[in-house]
C-alpha positions in Angstrom: -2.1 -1.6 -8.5 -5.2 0.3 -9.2 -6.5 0.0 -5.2 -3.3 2.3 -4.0 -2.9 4.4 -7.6 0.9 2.1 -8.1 2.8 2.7 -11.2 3.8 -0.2 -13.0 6.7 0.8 -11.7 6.3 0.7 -8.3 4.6 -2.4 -8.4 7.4 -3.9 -9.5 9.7 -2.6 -7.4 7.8 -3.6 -4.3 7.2 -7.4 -6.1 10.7 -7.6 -6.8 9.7 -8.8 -10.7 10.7 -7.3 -14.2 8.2 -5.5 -16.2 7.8 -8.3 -18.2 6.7 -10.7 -15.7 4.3 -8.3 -14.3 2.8 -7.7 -17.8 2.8 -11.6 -18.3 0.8 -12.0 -15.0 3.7 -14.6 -14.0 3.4 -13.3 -10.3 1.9 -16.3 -8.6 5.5 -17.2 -7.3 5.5 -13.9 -5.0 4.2 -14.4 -2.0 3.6 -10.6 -1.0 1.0 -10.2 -3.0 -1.8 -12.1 -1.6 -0.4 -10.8 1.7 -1.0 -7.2 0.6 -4.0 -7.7 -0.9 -5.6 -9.8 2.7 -4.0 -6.7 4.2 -5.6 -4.3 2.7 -9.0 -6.2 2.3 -10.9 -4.7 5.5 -9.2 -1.3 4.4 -10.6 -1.3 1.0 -14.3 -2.3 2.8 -14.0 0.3 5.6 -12.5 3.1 4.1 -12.5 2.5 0.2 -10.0 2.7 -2.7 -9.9 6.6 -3.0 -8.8 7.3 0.7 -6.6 4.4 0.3 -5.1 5.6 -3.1 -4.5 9.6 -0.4 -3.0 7.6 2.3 -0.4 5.5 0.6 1.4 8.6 -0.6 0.3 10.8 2.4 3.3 11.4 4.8 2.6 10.3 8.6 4.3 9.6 11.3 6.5 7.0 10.2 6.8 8.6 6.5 4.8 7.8 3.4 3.2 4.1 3.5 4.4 4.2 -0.5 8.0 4.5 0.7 7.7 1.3 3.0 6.3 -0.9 0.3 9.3 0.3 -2.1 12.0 -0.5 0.4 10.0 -3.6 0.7 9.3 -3.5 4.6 6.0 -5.0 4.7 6.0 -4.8 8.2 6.5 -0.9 8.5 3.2 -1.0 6.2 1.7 -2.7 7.9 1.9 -0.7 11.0 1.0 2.7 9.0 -2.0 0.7 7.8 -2.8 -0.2 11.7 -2.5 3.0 12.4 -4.8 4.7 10.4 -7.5 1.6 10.9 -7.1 2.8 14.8 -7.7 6.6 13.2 -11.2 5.4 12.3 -9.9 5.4 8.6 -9.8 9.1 8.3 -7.0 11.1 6.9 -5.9 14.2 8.6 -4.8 17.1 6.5 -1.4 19.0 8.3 -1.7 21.0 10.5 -4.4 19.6 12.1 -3.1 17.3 15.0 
């Protein structure tokens, strides 16, 4: 939650838990999460938790990386996270291609 800036909100959303479990810390059952966090492990090293916390809301080419974890398509996160690993982990303002 605090490595991409979620709401509680949003971190339930993409868990798929109530408030109420997320609060209780009852989340071992979900199986996303320790996939997002090895995910997002050599991101957090390489590039750190404020570029990460820009680029999950930062619109590229495939949309915002936020909007993929709220529909729950890890895979489409994934990718957005390969791409900007293959960007050198560097966030490009617009306009400059």
């Amino acid at each position: 939650m605090q490595l991409l800036g979620l709401s509680e909100d949003e971190l339930c959303t993409l868990l798929a838990v109530d408030p109420l479990s997320l609060l209780s810390g009852q989340l071992d059952h979900r199986p996303e999460l320790p996939i997002l966090l090895d995910l997002l492990a050599d991101a957090e090293e390489r590039a750190g938790a404020p570029v990460l916390r820009r680029w999950v809301r930062a619109n590229g080419p495939a949309g915002r990386p936020l909007d993929a974890l709220l529909r729950r398509d890890f895979g489409a996160f994934e990718d957005a996270l390969g791409e900007l690993a293959q960007r050198g982990f560097v966030l490009r303002s617009p306009g400059s291609g």
